[in-house]
Backbone as a ProteinNet text record, in pm:
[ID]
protein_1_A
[PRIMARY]
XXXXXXXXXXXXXXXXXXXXXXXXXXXXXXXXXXXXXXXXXXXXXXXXXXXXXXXXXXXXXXXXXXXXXXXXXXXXXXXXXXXXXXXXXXXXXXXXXXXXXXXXXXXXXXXXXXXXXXXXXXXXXXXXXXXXXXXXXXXXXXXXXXXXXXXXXXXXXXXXXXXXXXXXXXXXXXXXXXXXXXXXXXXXXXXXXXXXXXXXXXXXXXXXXXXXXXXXXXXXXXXXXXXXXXXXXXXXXXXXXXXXXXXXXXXXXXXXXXXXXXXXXXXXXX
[TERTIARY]
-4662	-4527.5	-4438	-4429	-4356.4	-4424.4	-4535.5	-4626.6	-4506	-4539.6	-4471	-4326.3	-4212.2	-4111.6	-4073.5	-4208.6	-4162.9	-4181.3	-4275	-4347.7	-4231.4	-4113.4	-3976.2	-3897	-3922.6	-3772.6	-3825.6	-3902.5	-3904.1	-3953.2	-4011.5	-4027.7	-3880.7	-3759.8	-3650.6	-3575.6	-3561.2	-3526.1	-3536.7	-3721.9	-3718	-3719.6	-3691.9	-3610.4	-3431.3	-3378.2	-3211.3	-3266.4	-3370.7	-3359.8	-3334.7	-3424.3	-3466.3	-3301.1	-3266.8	-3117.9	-3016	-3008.6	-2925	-2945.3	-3060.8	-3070.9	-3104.6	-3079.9	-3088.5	-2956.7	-2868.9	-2737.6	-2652.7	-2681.7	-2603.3	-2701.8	-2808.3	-2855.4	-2757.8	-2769.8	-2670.5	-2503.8	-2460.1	-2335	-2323.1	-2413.7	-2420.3	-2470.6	-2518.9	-2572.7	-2396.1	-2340.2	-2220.1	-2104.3	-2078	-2017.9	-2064.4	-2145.4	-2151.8	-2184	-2194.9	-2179.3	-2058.2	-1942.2	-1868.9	-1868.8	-1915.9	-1947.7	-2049.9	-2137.3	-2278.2	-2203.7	-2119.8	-2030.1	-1983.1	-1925.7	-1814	-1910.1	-2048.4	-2113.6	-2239.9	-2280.2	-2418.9	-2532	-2551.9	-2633.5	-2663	-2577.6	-2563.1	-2688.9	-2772.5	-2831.6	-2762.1	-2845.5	-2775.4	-2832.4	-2657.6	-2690.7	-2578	-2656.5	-2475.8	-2354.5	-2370.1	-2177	-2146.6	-2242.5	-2188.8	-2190.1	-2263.6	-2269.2	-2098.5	-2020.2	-1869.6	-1777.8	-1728.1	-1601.9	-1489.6	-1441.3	-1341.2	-1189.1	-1136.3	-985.1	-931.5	-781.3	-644.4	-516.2	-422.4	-283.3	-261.4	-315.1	-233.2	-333.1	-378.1	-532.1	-421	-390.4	-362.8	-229.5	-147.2	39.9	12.8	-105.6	-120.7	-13.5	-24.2	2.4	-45.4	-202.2	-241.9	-240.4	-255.4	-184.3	-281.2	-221.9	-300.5	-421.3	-532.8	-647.6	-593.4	-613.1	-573.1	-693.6	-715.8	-786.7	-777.3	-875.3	-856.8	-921.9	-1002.3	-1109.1	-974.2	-904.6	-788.5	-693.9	-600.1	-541.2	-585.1	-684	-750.7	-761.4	-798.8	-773.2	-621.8	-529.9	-435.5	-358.5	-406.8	-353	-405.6	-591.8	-585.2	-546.7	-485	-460.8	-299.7	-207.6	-96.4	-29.8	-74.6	7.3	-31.1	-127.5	-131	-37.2	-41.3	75.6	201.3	212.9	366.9	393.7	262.9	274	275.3	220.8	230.5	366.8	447.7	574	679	663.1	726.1	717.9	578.4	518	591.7	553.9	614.9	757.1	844.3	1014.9	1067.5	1139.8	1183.9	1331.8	1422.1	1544.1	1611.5	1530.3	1622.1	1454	1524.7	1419.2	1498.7	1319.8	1389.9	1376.7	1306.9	1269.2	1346.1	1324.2	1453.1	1575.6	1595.1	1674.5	1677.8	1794.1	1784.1	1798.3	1749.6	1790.2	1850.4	1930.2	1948	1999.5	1929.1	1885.4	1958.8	2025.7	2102.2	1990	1911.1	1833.7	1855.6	1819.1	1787	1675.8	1628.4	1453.4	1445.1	1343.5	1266.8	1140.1	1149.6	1039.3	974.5	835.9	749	624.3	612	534.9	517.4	574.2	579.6	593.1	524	503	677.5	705.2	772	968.5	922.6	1089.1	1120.2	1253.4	1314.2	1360.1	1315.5	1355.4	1394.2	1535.1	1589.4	1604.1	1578.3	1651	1758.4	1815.9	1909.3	1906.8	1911.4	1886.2	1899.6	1904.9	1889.1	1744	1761.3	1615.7	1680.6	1624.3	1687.4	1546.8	1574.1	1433.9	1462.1	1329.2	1393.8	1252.6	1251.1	1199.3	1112.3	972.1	919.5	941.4	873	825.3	855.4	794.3	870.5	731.4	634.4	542.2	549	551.5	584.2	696.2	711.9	844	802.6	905.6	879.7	1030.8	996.2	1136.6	1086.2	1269.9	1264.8	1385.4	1312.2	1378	1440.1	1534.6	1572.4	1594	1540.8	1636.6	1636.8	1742.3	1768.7	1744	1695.1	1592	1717	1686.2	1785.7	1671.2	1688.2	1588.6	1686.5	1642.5	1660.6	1490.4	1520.3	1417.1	1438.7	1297.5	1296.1	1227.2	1238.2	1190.2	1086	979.2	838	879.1	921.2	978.5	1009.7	1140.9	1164.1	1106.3	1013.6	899.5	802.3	734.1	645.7	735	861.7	943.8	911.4	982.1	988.6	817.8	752.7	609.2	563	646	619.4	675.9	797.9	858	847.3	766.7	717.4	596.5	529.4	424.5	408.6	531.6	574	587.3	563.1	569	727.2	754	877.9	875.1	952.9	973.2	940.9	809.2	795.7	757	859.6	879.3	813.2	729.6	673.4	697.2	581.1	646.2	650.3	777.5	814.9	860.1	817.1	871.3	917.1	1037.9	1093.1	1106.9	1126.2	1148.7	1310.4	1306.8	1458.2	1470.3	1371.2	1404	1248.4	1312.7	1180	1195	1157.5	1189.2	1034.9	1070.1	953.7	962.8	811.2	853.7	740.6	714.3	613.2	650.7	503.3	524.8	467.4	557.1	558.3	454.9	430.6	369.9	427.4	460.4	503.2	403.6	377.3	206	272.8	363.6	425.3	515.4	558.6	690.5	733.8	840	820.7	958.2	953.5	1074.5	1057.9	1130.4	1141.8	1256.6	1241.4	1344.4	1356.7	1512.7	1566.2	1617.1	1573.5	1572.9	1660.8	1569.3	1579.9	1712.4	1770	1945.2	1953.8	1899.8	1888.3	1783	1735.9	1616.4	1670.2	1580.5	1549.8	1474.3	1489.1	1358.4	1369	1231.2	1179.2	1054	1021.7	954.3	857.7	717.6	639.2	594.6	598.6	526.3	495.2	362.5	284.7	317.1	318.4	351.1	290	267.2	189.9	248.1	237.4	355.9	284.3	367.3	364.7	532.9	514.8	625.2	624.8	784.5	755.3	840.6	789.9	848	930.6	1060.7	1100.8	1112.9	1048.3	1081.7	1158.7	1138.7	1279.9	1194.6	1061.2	971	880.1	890.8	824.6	856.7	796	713.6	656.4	600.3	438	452.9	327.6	329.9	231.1	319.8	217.3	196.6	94.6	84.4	120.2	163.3	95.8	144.8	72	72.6	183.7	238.2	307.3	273.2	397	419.6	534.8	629	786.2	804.5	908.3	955.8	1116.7	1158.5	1267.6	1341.8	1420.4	1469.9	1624.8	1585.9	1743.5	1842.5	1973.7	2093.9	2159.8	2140.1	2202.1	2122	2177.7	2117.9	2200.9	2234	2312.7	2215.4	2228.9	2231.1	2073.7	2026	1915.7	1928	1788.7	1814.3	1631.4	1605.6	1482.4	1414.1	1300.2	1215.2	1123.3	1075.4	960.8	906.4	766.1	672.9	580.7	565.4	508	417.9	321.1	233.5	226.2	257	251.6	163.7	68.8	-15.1	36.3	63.8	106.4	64.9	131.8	106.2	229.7	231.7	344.8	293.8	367.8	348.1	350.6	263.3	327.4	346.2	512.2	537.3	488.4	383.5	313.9	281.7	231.8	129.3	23.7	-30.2	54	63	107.8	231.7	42.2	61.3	-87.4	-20.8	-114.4	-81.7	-132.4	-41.1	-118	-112.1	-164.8	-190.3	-109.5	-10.7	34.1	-0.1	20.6	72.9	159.3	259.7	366.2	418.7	465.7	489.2	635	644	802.8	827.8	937.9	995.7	1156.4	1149.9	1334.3	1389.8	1484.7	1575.4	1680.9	1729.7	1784.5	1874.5	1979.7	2044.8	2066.6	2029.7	1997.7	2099	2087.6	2182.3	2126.6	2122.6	2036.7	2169.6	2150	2227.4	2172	2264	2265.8	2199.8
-4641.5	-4685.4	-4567.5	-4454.8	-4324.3	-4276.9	-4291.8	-4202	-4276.1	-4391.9	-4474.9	-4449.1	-4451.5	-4346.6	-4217.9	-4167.7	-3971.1	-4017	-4107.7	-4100.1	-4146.7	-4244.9	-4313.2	-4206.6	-4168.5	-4057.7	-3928.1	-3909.9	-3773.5	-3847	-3920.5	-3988.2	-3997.8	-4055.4	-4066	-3951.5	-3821.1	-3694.9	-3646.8	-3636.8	-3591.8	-3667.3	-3822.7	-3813.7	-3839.3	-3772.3	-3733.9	-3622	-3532.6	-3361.7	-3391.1	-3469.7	-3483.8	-3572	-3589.5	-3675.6	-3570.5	-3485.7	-3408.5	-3288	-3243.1	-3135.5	-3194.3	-3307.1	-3375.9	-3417.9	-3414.7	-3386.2	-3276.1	-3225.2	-3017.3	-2990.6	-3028.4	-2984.5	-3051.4	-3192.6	-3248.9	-3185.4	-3170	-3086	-2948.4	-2892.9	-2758.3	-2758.4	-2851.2	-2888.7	-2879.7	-2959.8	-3064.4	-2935.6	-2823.1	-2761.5	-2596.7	-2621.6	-2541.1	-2567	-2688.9	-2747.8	-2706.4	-2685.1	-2607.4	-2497.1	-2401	-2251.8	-2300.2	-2363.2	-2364.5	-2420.3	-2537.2	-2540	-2477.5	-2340.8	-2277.4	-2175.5	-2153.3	-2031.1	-2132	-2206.3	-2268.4	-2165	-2071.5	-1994	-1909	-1861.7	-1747.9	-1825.7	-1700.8	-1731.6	-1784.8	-1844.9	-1892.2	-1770.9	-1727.4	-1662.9	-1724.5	-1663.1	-1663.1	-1662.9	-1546.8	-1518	-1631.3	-1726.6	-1820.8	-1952.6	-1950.4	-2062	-2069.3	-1983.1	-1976.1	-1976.9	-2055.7	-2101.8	-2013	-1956.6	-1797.1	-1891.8	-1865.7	-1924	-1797.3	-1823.5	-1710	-1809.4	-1749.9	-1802	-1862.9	-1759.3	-1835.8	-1937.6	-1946.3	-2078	-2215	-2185.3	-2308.8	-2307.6	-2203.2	-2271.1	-2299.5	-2316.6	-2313.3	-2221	-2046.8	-1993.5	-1825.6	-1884.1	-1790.8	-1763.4	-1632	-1583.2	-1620.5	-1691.5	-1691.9	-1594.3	-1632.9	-1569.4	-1490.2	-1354.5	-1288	-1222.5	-1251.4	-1288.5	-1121.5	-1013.4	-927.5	-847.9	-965.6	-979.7	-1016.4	-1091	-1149.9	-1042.6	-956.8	-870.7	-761.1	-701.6	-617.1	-653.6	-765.8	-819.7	-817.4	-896.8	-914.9	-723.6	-602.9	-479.8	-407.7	-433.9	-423.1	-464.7	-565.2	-642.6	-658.8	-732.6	-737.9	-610.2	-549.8	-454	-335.4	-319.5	-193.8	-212.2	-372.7	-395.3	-361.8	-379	-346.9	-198.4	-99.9	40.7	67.7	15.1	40.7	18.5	-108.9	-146.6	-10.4	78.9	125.2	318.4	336.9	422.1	442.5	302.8	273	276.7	272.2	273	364.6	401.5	509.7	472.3	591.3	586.6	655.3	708.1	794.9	728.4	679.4	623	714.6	692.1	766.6	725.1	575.2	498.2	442	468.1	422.9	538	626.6	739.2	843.8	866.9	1064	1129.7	1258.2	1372.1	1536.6	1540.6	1741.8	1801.1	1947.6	2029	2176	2246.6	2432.5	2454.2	2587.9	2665.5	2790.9	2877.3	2992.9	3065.6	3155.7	3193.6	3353.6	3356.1	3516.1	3539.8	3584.7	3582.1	3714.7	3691.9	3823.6	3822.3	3920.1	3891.9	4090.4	4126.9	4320.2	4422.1	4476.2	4534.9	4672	4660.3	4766.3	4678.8	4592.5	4538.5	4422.7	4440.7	4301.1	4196.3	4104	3959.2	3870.7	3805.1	3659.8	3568.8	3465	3316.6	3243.4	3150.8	3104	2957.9	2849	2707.2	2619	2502.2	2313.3	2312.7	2176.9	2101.4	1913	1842.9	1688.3	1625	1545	1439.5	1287	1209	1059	1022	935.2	942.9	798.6	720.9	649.6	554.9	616.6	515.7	614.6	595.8	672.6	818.2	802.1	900.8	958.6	935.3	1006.9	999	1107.4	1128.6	1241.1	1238.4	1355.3	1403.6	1543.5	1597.6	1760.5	1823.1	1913.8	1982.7	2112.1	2207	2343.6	2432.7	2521.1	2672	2794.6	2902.2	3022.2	3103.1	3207.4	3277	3429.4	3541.9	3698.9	3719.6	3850.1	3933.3	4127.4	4173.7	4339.8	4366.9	4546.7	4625.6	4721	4886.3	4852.1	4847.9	4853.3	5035.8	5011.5	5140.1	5221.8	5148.9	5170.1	5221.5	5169.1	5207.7	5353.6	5379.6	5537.2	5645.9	5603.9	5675.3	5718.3	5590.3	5642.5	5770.2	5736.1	5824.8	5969	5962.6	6080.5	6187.8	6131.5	6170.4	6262.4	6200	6263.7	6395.6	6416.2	6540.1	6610.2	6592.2	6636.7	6704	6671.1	6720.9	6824.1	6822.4	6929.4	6926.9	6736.2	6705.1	6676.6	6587.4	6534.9	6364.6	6339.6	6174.6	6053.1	6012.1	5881	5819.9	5706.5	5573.2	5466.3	5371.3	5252.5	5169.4	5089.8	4994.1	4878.4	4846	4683.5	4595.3	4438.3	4341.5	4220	4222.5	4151.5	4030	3931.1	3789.2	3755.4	3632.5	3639.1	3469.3	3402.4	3244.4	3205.5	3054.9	2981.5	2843.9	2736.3	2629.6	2499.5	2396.3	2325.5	2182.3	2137.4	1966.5	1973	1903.3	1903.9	1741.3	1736	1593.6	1612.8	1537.5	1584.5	1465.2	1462.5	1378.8	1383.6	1323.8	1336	1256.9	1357.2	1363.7	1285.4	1352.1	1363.1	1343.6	1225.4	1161.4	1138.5	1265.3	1274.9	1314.1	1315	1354.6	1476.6	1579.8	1667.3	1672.5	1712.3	1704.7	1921.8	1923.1	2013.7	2055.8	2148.6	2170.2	2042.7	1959.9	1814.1	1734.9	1824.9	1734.4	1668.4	1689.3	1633.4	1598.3	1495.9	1461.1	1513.7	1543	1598.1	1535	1507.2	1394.5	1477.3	1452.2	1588.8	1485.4	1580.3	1514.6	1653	1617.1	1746.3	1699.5	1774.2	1743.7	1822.2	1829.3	1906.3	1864.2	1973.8	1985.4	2040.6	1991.1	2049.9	2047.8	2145.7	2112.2	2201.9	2241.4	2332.1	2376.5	2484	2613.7	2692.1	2727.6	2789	2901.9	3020.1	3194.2	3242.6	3270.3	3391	3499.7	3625.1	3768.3	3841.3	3985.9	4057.1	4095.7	4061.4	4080.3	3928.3	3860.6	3764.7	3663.2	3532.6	3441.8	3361.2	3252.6	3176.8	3091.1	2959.9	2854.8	2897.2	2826.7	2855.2	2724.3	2667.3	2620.7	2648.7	2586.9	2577.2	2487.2	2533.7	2481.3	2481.1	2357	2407.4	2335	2373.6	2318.6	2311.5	2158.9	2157.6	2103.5	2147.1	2067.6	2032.5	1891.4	1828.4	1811.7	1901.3	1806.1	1702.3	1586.9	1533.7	1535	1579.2	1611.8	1453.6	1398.3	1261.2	1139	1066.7	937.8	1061.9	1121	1180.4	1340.9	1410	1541.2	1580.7	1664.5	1740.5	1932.9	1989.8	2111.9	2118	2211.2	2191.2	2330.5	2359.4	2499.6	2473.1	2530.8	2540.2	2670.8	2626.4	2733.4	2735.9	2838.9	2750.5	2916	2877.4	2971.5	2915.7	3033.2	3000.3	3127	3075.8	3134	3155.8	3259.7	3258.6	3413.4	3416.4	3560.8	3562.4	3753.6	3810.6	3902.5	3963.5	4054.1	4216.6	4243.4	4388.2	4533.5	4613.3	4668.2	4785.2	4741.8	4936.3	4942.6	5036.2	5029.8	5103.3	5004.1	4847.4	4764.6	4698.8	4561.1	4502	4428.1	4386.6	4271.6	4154	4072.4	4104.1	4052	4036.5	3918.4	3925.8	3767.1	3826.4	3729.4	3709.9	3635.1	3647.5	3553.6	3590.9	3458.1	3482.6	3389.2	3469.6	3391	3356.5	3186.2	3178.2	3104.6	3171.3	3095.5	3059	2946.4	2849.1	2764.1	2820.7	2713.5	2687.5	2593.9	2491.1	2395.7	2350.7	2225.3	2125.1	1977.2	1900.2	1753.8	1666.1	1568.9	1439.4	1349.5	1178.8	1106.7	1056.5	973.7	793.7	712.3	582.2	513.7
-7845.9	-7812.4	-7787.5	-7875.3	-7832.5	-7757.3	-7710.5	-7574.8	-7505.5	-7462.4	-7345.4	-7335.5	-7431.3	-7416.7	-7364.8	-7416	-7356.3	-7245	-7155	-7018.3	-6925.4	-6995.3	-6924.8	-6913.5	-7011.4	-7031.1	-6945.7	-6951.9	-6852.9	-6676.7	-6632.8	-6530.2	-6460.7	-6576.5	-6522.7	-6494.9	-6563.9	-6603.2	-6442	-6416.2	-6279.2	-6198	-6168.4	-6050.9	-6024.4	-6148.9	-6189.7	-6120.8	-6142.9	-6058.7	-5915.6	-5880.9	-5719.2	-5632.3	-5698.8	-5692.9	-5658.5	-5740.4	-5729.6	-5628.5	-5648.6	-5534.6	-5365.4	-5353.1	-5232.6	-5179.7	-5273.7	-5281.9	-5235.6	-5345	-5270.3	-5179.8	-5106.5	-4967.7	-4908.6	-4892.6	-4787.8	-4769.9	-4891.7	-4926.6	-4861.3	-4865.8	-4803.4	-4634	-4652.2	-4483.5	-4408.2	-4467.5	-4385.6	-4399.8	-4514.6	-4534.8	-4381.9	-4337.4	-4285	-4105	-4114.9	-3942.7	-3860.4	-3888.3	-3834.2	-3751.4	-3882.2	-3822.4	-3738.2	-3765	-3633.1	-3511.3	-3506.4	-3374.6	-3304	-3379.5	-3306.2	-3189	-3304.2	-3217.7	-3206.5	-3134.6	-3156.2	-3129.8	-3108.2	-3075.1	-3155.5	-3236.1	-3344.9	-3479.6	-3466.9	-3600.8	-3743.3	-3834.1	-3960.2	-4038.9	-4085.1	-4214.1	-4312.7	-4423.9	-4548.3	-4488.3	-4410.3	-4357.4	-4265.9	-4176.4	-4112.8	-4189	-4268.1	-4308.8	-4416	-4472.3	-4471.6	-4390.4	-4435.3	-4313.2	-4364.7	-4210.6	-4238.8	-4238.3	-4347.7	-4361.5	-4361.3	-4331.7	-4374.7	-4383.8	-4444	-4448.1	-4326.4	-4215.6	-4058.6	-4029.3	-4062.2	-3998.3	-4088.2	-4228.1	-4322.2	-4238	-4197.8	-4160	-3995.3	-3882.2	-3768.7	-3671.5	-3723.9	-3662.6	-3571.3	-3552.5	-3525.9	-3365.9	-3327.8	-3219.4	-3045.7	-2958.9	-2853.2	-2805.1	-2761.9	-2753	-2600.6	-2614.3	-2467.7	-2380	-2299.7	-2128.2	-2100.5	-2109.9	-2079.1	-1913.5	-1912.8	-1780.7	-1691.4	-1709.8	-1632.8	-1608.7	-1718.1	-1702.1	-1639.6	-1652	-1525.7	-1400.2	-1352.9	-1216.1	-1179.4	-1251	-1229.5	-1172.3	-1298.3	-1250.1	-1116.9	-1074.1	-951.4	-841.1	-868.5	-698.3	-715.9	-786.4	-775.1	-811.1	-940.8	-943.3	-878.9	-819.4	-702.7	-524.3	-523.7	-398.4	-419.7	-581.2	-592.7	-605.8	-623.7	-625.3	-460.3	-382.7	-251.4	-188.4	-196.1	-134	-212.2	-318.9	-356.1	-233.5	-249	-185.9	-67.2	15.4	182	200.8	62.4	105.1	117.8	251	319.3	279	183.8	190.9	349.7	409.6	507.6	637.4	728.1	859.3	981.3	1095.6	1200.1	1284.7	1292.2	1389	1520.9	1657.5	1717.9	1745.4	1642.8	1673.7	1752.7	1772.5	1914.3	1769.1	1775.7	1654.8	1793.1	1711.5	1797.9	1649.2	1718.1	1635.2	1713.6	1631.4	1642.6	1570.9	1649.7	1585.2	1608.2	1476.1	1540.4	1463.3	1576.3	1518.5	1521.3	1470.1	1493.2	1566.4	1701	1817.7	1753.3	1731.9	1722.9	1868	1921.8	2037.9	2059.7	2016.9	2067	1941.8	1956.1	1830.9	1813.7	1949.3	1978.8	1949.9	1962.7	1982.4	1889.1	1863.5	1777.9	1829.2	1843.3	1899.7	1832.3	1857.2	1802	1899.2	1838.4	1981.7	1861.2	1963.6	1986.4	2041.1	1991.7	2090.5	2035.4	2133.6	2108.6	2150.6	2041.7	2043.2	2052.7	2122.2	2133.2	2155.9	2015.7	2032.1	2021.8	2052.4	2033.5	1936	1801.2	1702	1753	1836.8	1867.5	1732.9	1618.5	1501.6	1401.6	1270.8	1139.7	1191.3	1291.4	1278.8	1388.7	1497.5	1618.1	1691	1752.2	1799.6	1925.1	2015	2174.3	2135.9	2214.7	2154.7	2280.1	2294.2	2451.2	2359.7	2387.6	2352	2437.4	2429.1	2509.1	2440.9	2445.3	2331.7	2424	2406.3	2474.8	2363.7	2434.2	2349.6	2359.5	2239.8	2250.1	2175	2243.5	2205.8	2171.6	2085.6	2078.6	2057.3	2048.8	2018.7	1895.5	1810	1697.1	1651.1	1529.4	1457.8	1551.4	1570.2	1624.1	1762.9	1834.9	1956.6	1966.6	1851.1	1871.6	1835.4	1701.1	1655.9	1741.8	1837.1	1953	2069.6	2108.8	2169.1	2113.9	1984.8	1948.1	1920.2	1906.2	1888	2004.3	2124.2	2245.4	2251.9	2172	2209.6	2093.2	2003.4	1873.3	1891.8	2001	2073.2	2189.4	2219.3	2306	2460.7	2463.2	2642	2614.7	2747.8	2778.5	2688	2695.8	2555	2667.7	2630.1	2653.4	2640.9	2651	2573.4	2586.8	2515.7	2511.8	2650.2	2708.7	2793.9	2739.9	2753.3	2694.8	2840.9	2779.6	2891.7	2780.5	2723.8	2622.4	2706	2599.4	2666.2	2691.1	2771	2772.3	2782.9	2783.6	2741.5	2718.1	2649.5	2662.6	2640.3	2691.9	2689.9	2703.2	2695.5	2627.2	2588.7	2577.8	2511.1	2439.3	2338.2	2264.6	2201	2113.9	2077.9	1901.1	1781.2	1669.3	1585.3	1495.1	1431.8	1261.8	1210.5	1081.2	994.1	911.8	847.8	728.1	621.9	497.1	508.7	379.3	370.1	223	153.4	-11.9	-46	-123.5	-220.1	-306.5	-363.6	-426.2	-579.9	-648.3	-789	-750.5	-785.5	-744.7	-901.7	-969.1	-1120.1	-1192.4	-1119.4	-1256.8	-1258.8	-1127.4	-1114.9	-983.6	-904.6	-765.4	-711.2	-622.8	-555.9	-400.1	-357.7	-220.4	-161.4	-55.5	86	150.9	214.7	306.7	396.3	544.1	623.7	635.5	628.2	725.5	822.3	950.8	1065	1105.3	1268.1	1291.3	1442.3	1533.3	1656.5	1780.8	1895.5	1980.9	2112.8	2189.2	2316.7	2437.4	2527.4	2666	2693.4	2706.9	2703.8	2786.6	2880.4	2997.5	2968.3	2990.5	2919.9	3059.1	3002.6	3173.9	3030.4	3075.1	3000	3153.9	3126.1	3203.2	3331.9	3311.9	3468.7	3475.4	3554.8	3533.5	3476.4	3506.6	3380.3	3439.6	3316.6	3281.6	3203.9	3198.2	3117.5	3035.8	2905	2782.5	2744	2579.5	2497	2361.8	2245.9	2149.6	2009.1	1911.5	1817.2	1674.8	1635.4	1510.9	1388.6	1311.2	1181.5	1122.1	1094.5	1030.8	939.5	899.2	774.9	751.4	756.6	737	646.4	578.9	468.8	493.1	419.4	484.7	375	430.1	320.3	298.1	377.7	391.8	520.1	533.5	654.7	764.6	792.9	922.9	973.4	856.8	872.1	795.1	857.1	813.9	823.5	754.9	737.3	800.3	899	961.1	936.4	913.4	915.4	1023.6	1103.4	1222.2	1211.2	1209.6	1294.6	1404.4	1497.4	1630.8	1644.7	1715.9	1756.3	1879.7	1961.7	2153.4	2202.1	2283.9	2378.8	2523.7	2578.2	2694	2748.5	2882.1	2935.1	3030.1	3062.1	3090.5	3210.4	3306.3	3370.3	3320.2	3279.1	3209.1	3357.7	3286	3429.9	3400.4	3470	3510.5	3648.5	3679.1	3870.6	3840.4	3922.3	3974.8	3857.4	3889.4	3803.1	3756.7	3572.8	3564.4	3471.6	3453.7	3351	3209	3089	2974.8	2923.9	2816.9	2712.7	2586.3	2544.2	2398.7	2348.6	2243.9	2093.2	2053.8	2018.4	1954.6	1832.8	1712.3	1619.4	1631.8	1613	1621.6	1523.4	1392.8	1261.7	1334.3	1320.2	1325.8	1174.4	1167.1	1121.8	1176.7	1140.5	1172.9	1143.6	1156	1130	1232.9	1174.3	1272	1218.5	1310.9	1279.7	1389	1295.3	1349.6	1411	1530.8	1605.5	1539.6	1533.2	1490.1	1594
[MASK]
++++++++++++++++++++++++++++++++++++++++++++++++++++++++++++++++++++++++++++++++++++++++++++++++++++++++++++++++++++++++++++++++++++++++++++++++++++++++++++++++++++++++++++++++++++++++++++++++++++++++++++++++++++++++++++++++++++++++++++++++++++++++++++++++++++++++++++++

């Protein structure tokens, strides 16, 4: 009769075990379906099988999820148009406009003599990049150093003095057509901005010197700065190829090069 007791009482004992741990499985099953939702793919461990709380999860104030794949698109394409429309805005345009230009330059072409010009330049501005433009300068010349040095050498030597042959220029005039490469601004020790144009120039040029003259070519390089919508301050450099009659006998031609630096003040018609 107590056999048959112990055999109830523990028969019942274990299946109270089997009761209960079929229990906290299901409990722990259901406690952790969540986390397996959020990531279905993510292996099960301990750390997922806890569900991550904070203060802001319990008061529903946690912060919008931010799209960073999105914000990168968004900075290449919109915000590089808006770096461009900024790029492209011309406070000072020349489109449509006449410009004239007072210059005056330093003609190098003779090793023997000093040369300055003197002149207008009048252009009409096609688009903000090209422009045709006709120019005119009268040439003034003296004996430089070299000149009297060669003189004197002669009578240092014990002949009679003589002097270099020169054929100085005495105009030159021209049309060329400009291209404006560069279009920028400058900070002037941190108190003023400066706008400025560079352009590059190519033309045909016709020389009278004091025997003769001839058609040339050539090549330049300028730079604009503008003081206002009206008025500008201009630098030029031009390299011209041409030739001259040089006076000897008989009378023979030569070939120059000549370097020509101008500045300038210039002023935009409306």
């Amino acid at each position: 009769m107590m056999n048959h007791q112990h055999s109830s009482r523990g028969f019942g004992f274990g299946i109270g075990r089997i009761l209960t741990i079929f229990a906290l499985t299901v409990s722990s099953a259901m406690a952790a379906q969540p986390a397996q939702q959020a990531n279905p793919t993510a292996p099960a461990s301990p750390d997922t099988l806890k569900v991550q709380t904070s203060d802001a999860d319990e008061a529903g104030t946690l912060p919008e999820r931010i799209d960073v794949q999105s914000m990168k698109r968004r900075y290449w394409t919109v915000g590089n148009e808006d770096l461009m429309d900024v790029v492209q805005n011309r406070r000072y345009t020349k489109k449509g406009r006449w410009e004239a230009a007072l210059k005056y330059g330093f003609w190098s072409d003779d090793a023997f003599q000093d040369q300055k010009s003197i002149g207008l330049s009048l252009g009409y501005h096609i688009n903000e990049f090209l422009s045709l433009h006709a120019f005119y300068s009268s040439i003034s010349h003296s004996n430089n150093q070299a000149y009297t040095a060669a003189g004197d050498a002669t009578v240092a030597a014990g002949g009679s003095r003589v002097n270099p042959i020169v054929n100085p220029g005495k105009s030159v005039m021209g049309a060329e057509a400009r291209g404006s490469l560069v279009y920028g601004k400058l900070s002037l020790l941190g108190s003023k901005i400066i706008y400025y144009d560079f352009n590059t120039a190519i033309g045909l040029s016709q020389h009278q010197a004091q025997i003769g003259s001839s058609i040339g070519y050539f090549f330049g390089l300028g730079q604009q700065f503008f003081l206002n919508k009206t008025w500008f301050v201009g630098v030029d450099w031009r390299l011209l190829w041409h030739s001259d009659k040089f006076p000897t006998t008989p009378e023979t031609s030569r070939s120059l090069t000549t370097s020509w630096i101008q500045i300038g003040l210039g002023v935009f018609f409306p």
